[in-house]
C-alpha positions in Angstrom: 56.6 -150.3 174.5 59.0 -151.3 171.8 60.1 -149.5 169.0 58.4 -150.3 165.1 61.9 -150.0 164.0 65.3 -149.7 164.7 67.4 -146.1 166.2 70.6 -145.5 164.6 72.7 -143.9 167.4 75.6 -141.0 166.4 77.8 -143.7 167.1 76.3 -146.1 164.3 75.1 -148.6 166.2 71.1 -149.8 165.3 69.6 -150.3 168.8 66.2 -152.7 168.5 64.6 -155.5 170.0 64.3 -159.5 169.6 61.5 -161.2 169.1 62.0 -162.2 172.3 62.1 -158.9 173.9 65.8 -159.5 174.3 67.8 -155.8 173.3 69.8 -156.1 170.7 73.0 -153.6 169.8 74.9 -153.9 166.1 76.7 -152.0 163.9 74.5 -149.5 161.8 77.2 -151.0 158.3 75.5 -154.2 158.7 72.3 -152.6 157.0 73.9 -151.9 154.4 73.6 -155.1 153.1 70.0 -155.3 153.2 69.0 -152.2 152.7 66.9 -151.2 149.5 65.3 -148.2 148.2 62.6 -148.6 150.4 64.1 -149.0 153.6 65.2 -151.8 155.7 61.8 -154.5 156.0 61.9 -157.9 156.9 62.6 -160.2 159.6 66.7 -160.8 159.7 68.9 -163.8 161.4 71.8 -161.6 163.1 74.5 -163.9 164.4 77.0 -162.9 167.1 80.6 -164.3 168.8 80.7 -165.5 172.0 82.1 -162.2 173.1 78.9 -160.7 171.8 80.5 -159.0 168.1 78.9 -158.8 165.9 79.6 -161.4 162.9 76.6 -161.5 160.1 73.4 -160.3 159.4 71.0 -163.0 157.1 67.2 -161.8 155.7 64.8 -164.6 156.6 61.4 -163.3 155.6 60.2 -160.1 153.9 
């Protein structure tokens, strides 16, 4: 079963889940932009290198 909601690791990387299923791995700083005083809610368009680093993080829906 997959998690409601993201887990920051200790090393401040959010580890969640596509829509997809696919697992997905960023850094925990690119929240920070989205965040508000309730929490982070929303469906969000992260968007990666070819390498696989992370490069932006865009809110699509509430």
């Amino acid at each position: 079963m997959l998690p409601a909601w993201p887990i920051t690791r200790p090393s401040g990387q959010v580890h969640t889940h596509s829509l997809d299923g696919r697992k997905v791995i960023f850094p925990a700083e690119a929240l920070r932009r989205v965040v508000t005083r309730d929490g982070v809610h929303g469906r969000f368009r992260l968007t990666f290198t070819d390498a696989g680093r992370f490069i932006a993080i865009q809110r699509l829906s509430r």
